[in-house]
C-alpha positions, 0 to 999 in steps of 0.5 A: 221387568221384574227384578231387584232394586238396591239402594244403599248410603254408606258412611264413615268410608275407611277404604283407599282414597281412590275409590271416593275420588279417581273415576277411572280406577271407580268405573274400572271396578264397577264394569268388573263387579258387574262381570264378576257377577255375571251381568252385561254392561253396555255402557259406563259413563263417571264424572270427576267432580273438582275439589274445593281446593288444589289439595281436596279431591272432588267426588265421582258419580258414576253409572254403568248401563247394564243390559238388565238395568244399571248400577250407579253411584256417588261418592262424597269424599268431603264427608266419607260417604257413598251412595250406592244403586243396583237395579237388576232386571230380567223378565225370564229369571230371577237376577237378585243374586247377582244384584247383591253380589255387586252390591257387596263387592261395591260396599266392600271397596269403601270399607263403611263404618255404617251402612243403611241399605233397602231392597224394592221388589219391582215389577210383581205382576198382578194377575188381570186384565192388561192396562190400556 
């Protein structure tokens, strides 16, 4: 259960339109940024959000099940921002690589004019008696 867990908002967004509001083109990027870094998706379910108007499309949230955890996001098309989440996970080896690898392929197709982003270690063991 060890592994690396990313979150990251991004804000003022200047990519192309689709990434913030098309859920086939966002998940076709996302299942490839995942394979690109050499992780298993073994599901991706995105959701196309209606826009408040006829003109105004809506956002998308997104996830895609990774055989060692997820990568899932949000958009926000209204306001230019995008949240972002990678946890990569794997008990015999160290995956943080690849966690950032897709988390800076995702970041770079919304193109952030400013970007918050933390990192949680998870899972550390701690030497001593197995819990009950």
């Amino acid at each position: 259960m060890n592994g690396l867990h990313l979150s990251a908002e991004l804000h003022a967004c200047a990519g192309p339109a689709r990434w913030m509001t098309d859920a086939r083109h966002l998940r076709e990027a996302a299942v490839q940024a995942v394979a690109e870094a050499g992780l298993q998706a073994v599901g991706a379910v995105f959701h196309q959000f209606p826009g408040r108007t006829p003109d105004e499309p809506g956002g998308v949230t997104g996830v895609v099940l990774l055989a060692e955890s997820h990568l899932a996001l949000h958009t926000w098309p209204e306001l230019a921002t995008v949240t972002l989440d990678v946890y990569v996970c794997n008990r015999s080896g160290d995956h943080s690589d690849r966690a950032r690898q897709v988390m800076a392929v995702m970041q770079a197709l919304f193109q952030p004019g400013r970007t918050e982003q933390r990192e949680v270690i998870r899972g550390a063991v701690v030497p001593g008696p197995a819990p009950r």
